[in-house]
LOGU-623522 format. One record per residue (C-alpha): chain; residue number from 0; x, y, z; residue in one letter. Coordinates in Angstrom, 1 decimal, padded with zeros to 4 digits. Example, Ala and Ser with C-alpha at 12.3 -4.5 7.8 and 13.67 -1.06 7.14 Angstrom:
BEGIN
{"A",0,{012.3,-004.5,007.8},"A"};
{"A",1,{013.7,-001.1,007.1},"S"};
//
This chain:
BEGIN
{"A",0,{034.5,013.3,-044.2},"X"};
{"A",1,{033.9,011.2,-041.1},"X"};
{"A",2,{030.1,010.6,-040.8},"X"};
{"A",3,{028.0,010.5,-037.7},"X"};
{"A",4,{024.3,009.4,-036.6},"X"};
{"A",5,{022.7,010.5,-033.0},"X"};
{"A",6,{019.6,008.8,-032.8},"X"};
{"A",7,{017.5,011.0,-030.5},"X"};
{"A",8,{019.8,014.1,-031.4},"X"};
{"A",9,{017.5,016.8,-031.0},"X"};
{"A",10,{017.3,015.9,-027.2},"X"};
{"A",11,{019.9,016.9,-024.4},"X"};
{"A",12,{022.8,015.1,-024.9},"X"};
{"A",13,{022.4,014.3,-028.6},"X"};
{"A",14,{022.5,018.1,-029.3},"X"};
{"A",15,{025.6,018.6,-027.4},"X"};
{"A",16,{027.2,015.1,-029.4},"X"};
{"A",17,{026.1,016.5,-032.6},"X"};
{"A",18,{027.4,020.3,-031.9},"X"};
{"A",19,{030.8,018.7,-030.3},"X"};
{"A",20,{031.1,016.8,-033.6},"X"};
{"A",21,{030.2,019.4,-036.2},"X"};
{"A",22,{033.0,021.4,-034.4},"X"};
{"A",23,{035.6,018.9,-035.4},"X"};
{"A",24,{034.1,018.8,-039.0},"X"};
{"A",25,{032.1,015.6,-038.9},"X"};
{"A",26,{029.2,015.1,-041.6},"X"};
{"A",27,{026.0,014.8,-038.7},"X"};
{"A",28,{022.6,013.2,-039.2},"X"};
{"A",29,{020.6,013.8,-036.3},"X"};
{"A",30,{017.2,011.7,-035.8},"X"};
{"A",31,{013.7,012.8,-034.4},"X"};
{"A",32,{010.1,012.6,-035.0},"X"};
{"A",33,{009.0,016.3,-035.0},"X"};
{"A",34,{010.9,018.7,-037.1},"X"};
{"A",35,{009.7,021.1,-034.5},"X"};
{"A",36,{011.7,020.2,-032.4},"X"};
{"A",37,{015.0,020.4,-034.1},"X"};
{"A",38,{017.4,023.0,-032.0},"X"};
{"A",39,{017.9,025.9,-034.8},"X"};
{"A",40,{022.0,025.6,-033.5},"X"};
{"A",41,{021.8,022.3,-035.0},"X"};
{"A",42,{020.5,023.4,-038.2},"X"};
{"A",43,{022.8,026.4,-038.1},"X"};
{"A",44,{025.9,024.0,-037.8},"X"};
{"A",45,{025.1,021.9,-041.0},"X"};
{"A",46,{023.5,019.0,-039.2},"X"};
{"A",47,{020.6,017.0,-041.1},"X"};
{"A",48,{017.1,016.2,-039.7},"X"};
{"A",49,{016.5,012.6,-040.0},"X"};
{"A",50,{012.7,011.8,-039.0},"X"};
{"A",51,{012.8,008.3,-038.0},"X"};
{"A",52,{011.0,006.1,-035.2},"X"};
{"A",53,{013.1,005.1,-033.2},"X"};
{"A",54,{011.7,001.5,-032.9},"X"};
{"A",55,{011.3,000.5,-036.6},"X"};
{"A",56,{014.1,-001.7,-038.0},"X"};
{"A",57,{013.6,-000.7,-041.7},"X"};
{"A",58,{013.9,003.1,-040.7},"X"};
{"A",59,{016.9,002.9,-038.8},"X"};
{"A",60,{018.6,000.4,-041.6},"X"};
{"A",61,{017.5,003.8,-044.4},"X"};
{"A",62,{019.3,006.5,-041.6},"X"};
{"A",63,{022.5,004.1,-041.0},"X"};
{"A",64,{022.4,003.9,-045.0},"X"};
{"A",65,{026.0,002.0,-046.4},"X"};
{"A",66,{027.9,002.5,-042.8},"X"};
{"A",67,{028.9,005.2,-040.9},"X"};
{"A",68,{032.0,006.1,-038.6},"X"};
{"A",69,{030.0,006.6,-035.3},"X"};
{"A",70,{026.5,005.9,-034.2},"X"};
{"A",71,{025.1,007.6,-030.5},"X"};
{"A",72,{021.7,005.7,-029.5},"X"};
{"A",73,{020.7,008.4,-026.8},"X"};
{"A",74,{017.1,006.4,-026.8},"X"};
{"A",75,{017.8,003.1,-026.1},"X"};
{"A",76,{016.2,001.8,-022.9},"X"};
{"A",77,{015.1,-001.6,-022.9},"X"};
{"A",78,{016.5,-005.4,-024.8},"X"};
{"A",79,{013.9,-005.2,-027.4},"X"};
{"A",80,{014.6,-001.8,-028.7},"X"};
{"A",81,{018.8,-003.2,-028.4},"X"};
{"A",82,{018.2,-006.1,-030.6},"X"};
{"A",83,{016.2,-003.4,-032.9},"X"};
{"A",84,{019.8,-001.8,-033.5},"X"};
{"A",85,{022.0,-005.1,-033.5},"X"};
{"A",86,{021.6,-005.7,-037.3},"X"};
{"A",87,{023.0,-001.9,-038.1},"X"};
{"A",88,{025.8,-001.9,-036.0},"X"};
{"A",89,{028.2,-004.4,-039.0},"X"};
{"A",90,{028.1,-001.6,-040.3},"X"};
{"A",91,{029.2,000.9,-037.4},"X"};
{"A",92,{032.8,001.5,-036.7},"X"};
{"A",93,{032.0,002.9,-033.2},"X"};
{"A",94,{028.8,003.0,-031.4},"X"};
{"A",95,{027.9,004.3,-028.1},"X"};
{"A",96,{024.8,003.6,-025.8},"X"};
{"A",97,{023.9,006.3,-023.7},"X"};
{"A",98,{022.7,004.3,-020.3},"X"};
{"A",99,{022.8,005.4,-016.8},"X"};
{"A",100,{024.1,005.1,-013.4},"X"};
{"A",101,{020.7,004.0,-012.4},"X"};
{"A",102,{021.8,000.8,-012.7},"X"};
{"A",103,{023.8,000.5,-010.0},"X"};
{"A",104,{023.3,-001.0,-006.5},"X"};
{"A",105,{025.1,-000.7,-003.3},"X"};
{"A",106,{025.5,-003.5,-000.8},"X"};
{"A",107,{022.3,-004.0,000.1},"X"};
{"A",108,{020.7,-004.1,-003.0},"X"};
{"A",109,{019.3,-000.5,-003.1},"X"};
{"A",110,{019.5,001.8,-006.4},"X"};
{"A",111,{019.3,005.8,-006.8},"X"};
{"A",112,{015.2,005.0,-007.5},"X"};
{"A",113,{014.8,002.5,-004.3},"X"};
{"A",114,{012.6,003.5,-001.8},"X"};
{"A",115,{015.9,003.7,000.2},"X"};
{"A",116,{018.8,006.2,-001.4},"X"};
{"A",117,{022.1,003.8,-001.7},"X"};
{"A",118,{024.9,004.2,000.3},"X"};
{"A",119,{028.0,003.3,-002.0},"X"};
{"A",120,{031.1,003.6,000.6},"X"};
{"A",121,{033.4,004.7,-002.2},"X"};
{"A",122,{033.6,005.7,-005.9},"X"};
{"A",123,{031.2,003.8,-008.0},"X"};
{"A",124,{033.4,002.3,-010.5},"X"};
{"A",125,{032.3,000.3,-014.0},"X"};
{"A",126,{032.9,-003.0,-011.6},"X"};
{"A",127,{029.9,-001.9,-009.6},"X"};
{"A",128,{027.1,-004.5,-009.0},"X"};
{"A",129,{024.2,-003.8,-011.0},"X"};
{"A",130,{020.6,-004.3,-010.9},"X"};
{"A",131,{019.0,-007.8,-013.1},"X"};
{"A",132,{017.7,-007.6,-016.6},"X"};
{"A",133,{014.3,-007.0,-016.5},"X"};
{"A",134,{011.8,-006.0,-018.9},"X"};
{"A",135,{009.0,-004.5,-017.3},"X"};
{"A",136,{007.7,-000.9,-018.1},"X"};
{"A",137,{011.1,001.1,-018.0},"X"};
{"A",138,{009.4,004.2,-017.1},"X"};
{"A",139,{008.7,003.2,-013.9},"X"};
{"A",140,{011.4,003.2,-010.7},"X"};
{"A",141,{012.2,-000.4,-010.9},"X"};
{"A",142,{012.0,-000.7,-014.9},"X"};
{"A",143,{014.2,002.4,-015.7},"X"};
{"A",144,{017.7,000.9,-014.0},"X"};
{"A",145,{016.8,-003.2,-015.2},"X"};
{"A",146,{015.6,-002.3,-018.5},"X"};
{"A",147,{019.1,-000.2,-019.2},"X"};
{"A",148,{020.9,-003.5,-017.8},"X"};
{"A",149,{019.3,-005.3,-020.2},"X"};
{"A",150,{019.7,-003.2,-023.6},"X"};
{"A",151,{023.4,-002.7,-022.3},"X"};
{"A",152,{023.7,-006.8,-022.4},"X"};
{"A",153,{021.9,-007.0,-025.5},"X"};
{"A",154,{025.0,-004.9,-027.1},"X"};
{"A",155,{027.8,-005.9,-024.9},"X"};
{"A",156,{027.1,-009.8,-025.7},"X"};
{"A",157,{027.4,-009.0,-029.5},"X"};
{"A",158,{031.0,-008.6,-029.3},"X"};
{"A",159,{030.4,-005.4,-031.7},"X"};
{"A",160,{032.4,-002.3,-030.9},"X"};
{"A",161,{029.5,-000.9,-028.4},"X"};
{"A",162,{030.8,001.7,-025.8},"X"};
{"A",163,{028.2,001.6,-023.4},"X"};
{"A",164,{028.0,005.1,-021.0},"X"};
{"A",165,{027.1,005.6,-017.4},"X"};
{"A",166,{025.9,009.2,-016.7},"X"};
{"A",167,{024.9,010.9,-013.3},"X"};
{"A",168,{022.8,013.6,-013.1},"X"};
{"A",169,{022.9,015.5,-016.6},"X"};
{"A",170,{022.5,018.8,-016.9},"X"};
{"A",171,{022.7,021.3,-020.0},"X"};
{"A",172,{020.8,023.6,-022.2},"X"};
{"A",173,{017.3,021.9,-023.0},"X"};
{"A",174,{018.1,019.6,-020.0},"X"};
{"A",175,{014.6,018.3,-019.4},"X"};
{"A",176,{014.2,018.6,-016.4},"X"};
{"A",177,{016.9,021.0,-015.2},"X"};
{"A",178,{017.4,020.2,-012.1},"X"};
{"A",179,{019.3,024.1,-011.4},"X"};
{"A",180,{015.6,025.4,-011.7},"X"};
{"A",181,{015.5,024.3,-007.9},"X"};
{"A",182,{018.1,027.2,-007.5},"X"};
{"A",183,{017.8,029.4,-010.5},"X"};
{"A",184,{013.9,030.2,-009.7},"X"};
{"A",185,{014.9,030.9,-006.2},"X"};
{"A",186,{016.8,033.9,-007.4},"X"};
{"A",187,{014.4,034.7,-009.5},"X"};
{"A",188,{012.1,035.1,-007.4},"X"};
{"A",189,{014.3,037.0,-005.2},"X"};
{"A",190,{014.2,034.7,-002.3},"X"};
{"A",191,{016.2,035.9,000.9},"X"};
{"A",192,{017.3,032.7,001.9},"X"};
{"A",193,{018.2,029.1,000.8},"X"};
{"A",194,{017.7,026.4,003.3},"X"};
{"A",195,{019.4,023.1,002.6},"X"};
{"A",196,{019.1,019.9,004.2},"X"};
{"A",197,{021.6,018.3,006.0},"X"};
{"A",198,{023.9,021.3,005.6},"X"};
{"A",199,{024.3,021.6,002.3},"X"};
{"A",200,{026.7,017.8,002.5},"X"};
{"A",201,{024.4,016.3,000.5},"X"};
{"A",202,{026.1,015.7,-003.1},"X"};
{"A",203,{025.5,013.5,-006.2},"X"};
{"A",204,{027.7,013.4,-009.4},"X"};
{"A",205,{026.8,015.8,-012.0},"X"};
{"A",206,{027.7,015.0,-015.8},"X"};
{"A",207,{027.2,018.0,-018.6},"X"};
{"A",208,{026.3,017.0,-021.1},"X"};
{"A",209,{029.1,018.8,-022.7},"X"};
{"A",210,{031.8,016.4,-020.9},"X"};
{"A",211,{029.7,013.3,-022.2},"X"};
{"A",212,{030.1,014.5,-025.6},"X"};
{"A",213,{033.8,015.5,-025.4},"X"};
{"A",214,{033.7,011.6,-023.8},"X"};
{"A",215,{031.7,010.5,-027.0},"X"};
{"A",216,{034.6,012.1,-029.5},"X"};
{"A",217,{036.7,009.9,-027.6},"X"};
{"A",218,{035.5,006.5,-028.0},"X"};
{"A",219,{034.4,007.7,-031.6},"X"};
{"A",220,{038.8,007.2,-032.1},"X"};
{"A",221,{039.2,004.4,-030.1},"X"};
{"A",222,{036.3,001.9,-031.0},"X"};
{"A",223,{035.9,-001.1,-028.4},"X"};
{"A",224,{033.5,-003.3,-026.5},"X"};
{"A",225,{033.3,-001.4,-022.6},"X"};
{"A",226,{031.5,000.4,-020.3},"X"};
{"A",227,{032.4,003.8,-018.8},"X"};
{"A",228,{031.2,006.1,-016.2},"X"};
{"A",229,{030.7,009.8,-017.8},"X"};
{"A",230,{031.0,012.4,-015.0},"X"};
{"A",231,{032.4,015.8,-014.4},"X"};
{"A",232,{035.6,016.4,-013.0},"X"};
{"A",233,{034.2,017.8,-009.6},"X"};
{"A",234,{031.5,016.6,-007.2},"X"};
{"A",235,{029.8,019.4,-005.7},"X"};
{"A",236,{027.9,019.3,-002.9},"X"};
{"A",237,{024.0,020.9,-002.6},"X"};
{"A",238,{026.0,023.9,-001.0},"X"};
{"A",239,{028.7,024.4,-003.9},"X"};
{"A",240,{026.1,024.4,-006.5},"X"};
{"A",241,{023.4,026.8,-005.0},"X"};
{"A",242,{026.3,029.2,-004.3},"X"};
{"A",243,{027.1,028.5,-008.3},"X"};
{"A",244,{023.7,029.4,-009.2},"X"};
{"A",245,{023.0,032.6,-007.1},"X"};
{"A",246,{026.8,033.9,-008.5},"X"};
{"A",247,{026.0,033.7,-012.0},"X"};
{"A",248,{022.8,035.0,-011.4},"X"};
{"A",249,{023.9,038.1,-008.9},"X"};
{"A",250,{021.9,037.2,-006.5},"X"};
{"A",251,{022.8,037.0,-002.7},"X"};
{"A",252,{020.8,035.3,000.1},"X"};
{"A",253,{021.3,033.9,003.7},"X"};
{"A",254,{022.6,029.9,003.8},"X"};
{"A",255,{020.2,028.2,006.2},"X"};
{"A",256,{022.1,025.1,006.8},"X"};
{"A",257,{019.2,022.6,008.1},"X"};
{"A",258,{020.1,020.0,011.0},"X"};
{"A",259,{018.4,016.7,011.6},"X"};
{"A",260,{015.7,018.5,013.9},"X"};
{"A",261,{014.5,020.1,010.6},"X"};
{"A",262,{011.1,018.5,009.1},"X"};
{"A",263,{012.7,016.0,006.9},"X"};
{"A",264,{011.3,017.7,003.6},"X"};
{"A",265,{012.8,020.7,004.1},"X"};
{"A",266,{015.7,022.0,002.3},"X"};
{"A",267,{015.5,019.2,000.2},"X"};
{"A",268,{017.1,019.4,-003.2},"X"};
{"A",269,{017.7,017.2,-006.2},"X"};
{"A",270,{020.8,016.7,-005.6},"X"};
{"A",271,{020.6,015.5,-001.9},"X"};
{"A",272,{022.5,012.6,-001.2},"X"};
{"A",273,{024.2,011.5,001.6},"X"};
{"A",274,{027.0,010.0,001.1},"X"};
{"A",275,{027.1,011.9,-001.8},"X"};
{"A",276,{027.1,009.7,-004.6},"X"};
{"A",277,{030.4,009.6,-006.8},"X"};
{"A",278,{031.6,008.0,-010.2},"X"};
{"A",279,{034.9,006.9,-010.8},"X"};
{"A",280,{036.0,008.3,-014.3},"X"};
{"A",281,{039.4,006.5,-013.9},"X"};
{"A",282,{038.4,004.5,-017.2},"X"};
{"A",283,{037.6,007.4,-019.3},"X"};
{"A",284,{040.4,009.3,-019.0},"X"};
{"A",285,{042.7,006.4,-019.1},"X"};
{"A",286,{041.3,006.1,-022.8},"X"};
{"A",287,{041.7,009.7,-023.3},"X"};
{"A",288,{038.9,012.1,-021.8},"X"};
{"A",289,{039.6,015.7,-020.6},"X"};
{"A",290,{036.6,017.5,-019.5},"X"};
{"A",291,{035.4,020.5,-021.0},"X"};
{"A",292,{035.2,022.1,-017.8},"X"};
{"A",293,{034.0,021.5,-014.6},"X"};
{"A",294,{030.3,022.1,-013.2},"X"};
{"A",295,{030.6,026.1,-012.7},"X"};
{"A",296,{032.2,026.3,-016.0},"X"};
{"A",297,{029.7,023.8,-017.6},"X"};
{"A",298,{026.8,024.5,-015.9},"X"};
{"A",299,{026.7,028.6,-016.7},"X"};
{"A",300,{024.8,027.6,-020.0},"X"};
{"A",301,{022.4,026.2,-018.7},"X"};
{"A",302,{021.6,029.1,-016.6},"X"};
{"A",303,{021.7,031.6,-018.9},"X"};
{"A",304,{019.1,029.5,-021.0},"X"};
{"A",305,{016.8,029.1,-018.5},"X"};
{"A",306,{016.9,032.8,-017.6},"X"};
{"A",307,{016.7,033.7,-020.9},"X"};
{"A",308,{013.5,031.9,-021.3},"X"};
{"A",309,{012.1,033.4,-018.1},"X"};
{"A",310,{013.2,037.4,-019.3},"X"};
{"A",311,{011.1,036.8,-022.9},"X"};
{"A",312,{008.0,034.9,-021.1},"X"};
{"A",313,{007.4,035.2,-017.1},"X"};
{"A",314,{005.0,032.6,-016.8},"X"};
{"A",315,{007.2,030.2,-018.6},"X"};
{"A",316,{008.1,027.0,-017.1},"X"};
{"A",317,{011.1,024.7,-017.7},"X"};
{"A",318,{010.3,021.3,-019.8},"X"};
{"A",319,{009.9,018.5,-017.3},"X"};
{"A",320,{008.4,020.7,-014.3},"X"};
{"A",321,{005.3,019.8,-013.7},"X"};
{"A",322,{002.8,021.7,-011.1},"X"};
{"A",323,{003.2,018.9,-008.5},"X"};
{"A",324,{007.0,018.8,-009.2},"X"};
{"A",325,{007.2,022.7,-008.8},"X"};
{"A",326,{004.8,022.4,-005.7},"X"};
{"A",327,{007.5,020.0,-004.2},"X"};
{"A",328,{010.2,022.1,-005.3},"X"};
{"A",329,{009.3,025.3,-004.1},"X"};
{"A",330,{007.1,025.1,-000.7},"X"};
{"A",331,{007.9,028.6,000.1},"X"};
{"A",332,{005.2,028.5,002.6},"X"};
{"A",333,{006.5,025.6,004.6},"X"};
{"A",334,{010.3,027.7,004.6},"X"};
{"A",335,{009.0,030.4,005.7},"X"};
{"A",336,{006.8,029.4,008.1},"X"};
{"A",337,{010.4,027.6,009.7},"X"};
{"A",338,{012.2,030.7,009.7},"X"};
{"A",339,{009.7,032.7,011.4},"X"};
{"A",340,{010.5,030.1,014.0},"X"};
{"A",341,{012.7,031.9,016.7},"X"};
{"A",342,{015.2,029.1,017.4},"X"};
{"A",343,{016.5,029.3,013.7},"X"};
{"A",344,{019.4,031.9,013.3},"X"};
{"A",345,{018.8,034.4,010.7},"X"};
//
């Protein structure tokens, strides 16, 4: 039986990796640091709790154990914790480094956590510049992209086969945060209307975390040294997905579709770029990737989970949302103090 480690497994994409996996009757070794934390699905499936730090070499060297068939580091975010893996992957017949399109910068240098939003004039494709090394605190909005560069250099430079992946915006059950809270509390909350800025256009490339799993299964046949962008198939824009949101959850309201006369806060949403911001996935499915599904299809899980949550506790909040990221979020005063306004068509 193949064999499988997902170090940070119990997290967003690691659970979907490890379900994906199970599925197709791999032996799965999950790692964490609180058993409390394990998703009971996980458990259900046959997958085994490894607790392990993350950042100490003799652990990880106990958890790889005499070699395994795949390895997913889903926690790797700067050089030093790279070179921490290094002397386990001899033993790896296929890794994968879960990174991010946070590296990437358009043509004037700009990245997705610049004080100015890039502007990439086409699909962002694995050729993309991006950011330097660095290795300054990675939690940070200049860290996070130049740490990821680093670690992916760390691996890439071995000449081990290291698959590095270059997510969007990930979304899923457990996705922390989930961004579709923007949306899904809205209907909730039973909210007449949705405004969103710059009509809706505004769009930037979801991946499920489903898709970068069925990705991960992938590269798990067809070990190599690469990097790959791992995307949906669709890119919808603000528009699409709040329609998405309120259908699943019957709910209808009015479409307030903001101009540039709006406040510029206003109908904001996390997914407001413009130009949208798109991945090329040419790469991945030239080595064999067919997406679960698309965002609708993908996406629906996530909904039901957060709804779930909210029908067994009302006061319960996603992971991730904090009070001044939900006073951002949801300025209900501020809307409807602008559609009170009599120039705005209700």
């Amino acid at each position: 039986m193949r064999s499988a480690l997902v170090i940070g497994g119990t997290g967003l994409i690691g659970r979907a990796v490890a379900l994906r996996l199970l599925s197709a009757g791999w032996n799965v070794s999950v790692s964490g640091r609180d058993p409390r934390r394990m998703p009971t699905e996980l458990t259900a499936a046959g997958a085994e709790l490894v607790l392990l730090d993350r950042d100490d070499p003799a652990g990880l060297a106990v958890a790889v154990g005499t070699g395994r068939d795949l390895l997913v580091d889903c926690v790797c975010f700067t050089a030093a914790q790279a070179r921490v893996l290094l002397p386990q992957l001899s033993s790896v017949r296929s890794a994968v480094m879960i990174s991010s399109k946070a590296v990437y910068i358009d043509d004037a240098g700009n990245h997705i956590n610049s004080a100015s939003s890039p502007r990439f004039k086409k699909p962002v494709t694995e050729q993309q510049p991006t950011m330097k090394p660095g290795d300054m605190p990675y939690a940070t909005p200049e860290g996070y992209g130049a740490n990821k560069v680093a670690a992916e250099q760390v691996l890439l430079d071995s000449g081990l086969p290291v698959t590095v992946l270059r997510p969007s915006k990930v979304h899923g059950r457990r996705a922390n945060p989930p961004r579709e809270w923007f949306f899904v509390k809205r209907a909730l909350d039973r909210r007449r209307s949705v405004l969103l800025a710059g009509r809706g256009e505004g769009g930037d490339h979801p991946s499920a975390a489903a898709n970068i799993a069925a990705l991960v299964e992938v590269v798990a046949e067809r070990p190599g040294c690469r990097i790959l962008n791992a995307a949906d198939p669709d890119v919808p824009n603000g528009l699409t997905i709040s329609r998405v949101v309120a259908a699943q959850m019957g709910h209808i309201w009015h479409e307030i579709l903001l101009d540039e006369d709006a406040p510029h806060d206003l109908g904001w949403h996390p997914w407001h770029h413009s130009p949208p911001i798109v991945l090329d996935t040419t790469a991945a499915q030239a080595l064999g990737y067919r997406p679960v599904g698309n965002y609708a299809d993908t996406v629906a899980d996530e909904i039901d989970w957060l709804v779930d949550n909210v029908a067994v506790d009302a006061a319960w909040t996603p992971p991730g949302i904090d009070p001044e990221t939900a006073s951002s979020w949801f300025n209900y005063a501020g809307e409807d103090e602008w559609l009170r306004k009599p120039r705005v068509s209700r």
